[in-house]
C-alpha positions as a printed NumPy array, in Angstrom:
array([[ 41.702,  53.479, 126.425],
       [ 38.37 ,  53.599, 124.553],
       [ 37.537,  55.474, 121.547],
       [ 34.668,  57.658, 121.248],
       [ 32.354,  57.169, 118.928],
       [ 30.6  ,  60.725, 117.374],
       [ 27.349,  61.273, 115.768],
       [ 26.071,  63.631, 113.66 ],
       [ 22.591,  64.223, 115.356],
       [ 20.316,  66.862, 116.734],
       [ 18.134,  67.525, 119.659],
       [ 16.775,  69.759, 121.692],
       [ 16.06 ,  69.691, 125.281],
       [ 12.438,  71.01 , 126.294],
       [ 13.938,  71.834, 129.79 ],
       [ 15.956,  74.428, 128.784],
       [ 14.134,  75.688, 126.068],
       [ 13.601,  79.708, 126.67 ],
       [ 15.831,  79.309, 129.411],
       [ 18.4  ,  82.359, 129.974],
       [ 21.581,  81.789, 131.151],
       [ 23.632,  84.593, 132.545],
       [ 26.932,  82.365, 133.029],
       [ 28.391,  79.35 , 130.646],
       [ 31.451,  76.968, 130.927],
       [ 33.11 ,  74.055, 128.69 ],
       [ 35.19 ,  71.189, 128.956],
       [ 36.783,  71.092, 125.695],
       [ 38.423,  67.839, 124.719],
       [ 41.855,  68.867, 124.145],
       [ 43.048,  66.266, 121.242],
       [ 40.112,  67.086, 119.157],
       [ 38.524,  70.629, 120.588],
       [ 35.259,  69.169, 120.853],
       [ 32.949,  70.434, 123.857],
       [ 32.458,  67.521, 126.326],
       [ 30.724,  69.395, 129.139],
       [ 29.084,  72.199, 129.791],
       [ 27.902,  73.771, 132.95 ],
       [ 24.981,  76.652, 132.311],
       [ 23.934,  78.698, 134.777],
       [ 20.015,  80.022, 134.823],
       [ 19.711,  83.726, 135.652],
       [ 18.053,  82.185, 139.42 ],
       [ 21.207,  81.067, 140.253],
       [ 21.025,  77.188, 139.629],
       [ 23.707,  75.422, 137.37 ],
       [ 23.198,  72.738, 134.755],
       [ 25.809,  70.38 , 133.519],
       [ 25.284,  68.702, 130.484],
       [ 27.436,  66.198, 129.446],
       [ 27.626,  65.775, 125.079],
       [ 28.177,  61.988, 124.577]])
């Protein structure tokens, strides 16, 4: 199995900046309870999964 290797960094995403969601979801790693994935969904109806390496 491989290990993951974490960061401490920050970003930001232009695409979704200002962007309002109406709906979120996680996939929370359950050995450490670290968000993995998230799914947002825009107020229009269209989702976004964004996966936190």
């Amino acid at each position: 199995m491989m290990d993951r290797v974490f960061q401490h960094f920050e970003g930001k995403v232009d695409a979704l900046s200002g962007v309002a969601f109406s709906h979120a979801k996680a996939f929370i790693d359950k050995d450490g309870d670290d968000v993995v994935l998230l799914w947002l969904q825009e107020s229009s109806g269209i989702w976004f999964r964004v996966f936190i390496d």
